[in-house]
C-alpha angles and dihedrals in degrees: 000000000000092000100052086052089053093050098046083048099055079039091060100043089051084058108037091054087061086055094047089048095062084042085065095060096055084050091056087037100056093034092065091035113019081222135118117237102205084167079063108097079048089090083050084076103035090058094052094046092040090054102041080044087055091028112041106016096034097037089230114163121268094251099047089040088060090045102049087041085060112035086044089059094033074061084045088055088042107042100029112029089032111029101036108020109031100034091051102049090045087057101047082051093246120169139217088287091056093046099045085060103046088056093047088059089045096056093052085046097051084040089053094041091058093051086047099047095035106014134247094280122105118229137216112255114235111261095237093128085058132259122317085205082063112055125177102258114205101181108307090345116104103200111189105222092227085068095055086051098054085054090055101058090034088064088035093053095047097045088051097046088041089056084037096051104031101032108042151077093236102033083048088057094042091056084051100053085047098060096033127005100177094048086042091051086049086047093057099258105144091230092185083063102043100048083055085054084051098055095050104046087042079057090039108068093036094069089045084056084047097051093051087041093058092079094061092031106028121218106307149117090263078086098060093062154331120080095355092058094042087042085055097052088046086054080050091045103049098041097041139285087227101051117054094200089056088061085069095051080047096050084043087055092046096042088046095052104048091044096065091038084069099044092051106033121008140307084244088079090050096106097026089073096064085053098056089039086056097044084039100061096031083063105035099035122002094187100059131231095302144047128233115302 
């Protein structure tokens, strides 16, 4: 018994992480805006189909593959959240109404291209984080090696914003322009700048999320909405709108929960827990679980 538990546990962590990551990417998002992207899981997607496109179609390496996907989507944060739907409603002195549904379109737009461009059929993501029909056994424990991996880039990926944020010149700005635009401005912080950088790295990750996502999920539009997205603004939500790495305790929490809701009662309360955890903490506790960064 003790070693199913374990396993659903190291399961759930794989997952909710993923969930946390997407979740990251709200936090960076708000903090620069004070504004909700609901057009933002659509990078999700856009980072699984444009890997398995370099990857898979296009016989790219695996490296490279992971690189142009996001890059690719962090432009798509630049040039299209930034430069046509934020900018212009911010001109035309929209508020949070106008831009909720702008991204909402978006979103339906960016769902539709990708039928249009790849079809409506999932595919299969390339095994290159090993066979989920081979696990790493350690005793009783069957550990799928996907989930080592997520684990991997999960470490990789805090340890990198921690030094960016914390360490640096830019990272340093763009927690500036997150507490207060209009001081940082004062201060010298190009804000216009720094909220681009925001939106990149925001789409970024997220299509970083998307790609390790596409194993459990395959390659599919499944990824550019519905229960994920809603699963990664909980993550945000939990953990607090206001620090980024809280999103990930809030995605553990999330992944954890559903997992063993699975394991005790049935698979047909997966996604209902997201939702309890989300009414749960708006009620009990707004803020989330931590304070700002």
């Amino acid at each position: 018994m003790f070693h199913m538990v374990l396993q659903n546990s190291i399961a759930g962590m794989a997952i909710g992480l993923l969930y946390g990551i997407i979740g990251i990417g709200v936090c960076l998002f708000w903090q620069t805006t004070g504004l909700i992207n609901f057009a933002h899981i659509s990078s999700a997607m856009l980072g699984a189909y444009l890997f398995y496109t370099f990857n898979v179609m296009w016989n790219f390496p695996i490296v490279v593959s992971f690189a142009l996907a996001i890059a690719l989507v962090a432009c798509y944060g630049i040039f299209i959240l930034r430069g046509v739907v934020h900018k212009q409603i911010m001109k035309r002195r929209g508020g949070r109404l106008e831009f909720i549904v702008a991204t909402m379109l978006l979103n339906t737009f960016m769902v539709n291209l990708v039928i249009v461009i790849w079809g409506g059929v999932p595919y299969p993501f390339p095994r290159i984080f090993g066979s989920p029909m081979r696990p790493l056994r350690i005793g009783r424990v069957a550990v799928q090696h996907h989930s080592l991996w997520v684990l991997l880039f999960v470490t990789a990926l805090v340890i990198g914003l921690n030094y960016f944020f914390k360490r640096t010149l830019t990272g340093k700005a763009l927690r500036a322009t997150a507490q207060n635009r209009d001081t940082a401005s004062l201060m010298g912080v190009e804000v216009e700048k720094m909220t681009s950088l925001s939106f990149a790295l925001s789409t970024g990750i997220t299509a970083l999320a998307g790609i390790l996502l596409a194993p459990i999920y395959f390659v599919s539009v499944e990824l550019g909405g519905g229960i994920i997205g809603i699963k990664g603004f909980a993550s945000a939500v939990i953990g607090g709108l206001t620090n980024p790495f809280g999103a990930l305790i809030g995605g553990l929490l999330i992944g954890l929960a559903e997992n063993f809701a699975v394991f005790y009662i049935s698979s047909s309360y997966r996604d209902v827990i997201t939702f309890v955890l989300l009414v749960f903490f708006l009620v009990a506790r707004p803020q989330g679980l931590f304070k700002r960064m």
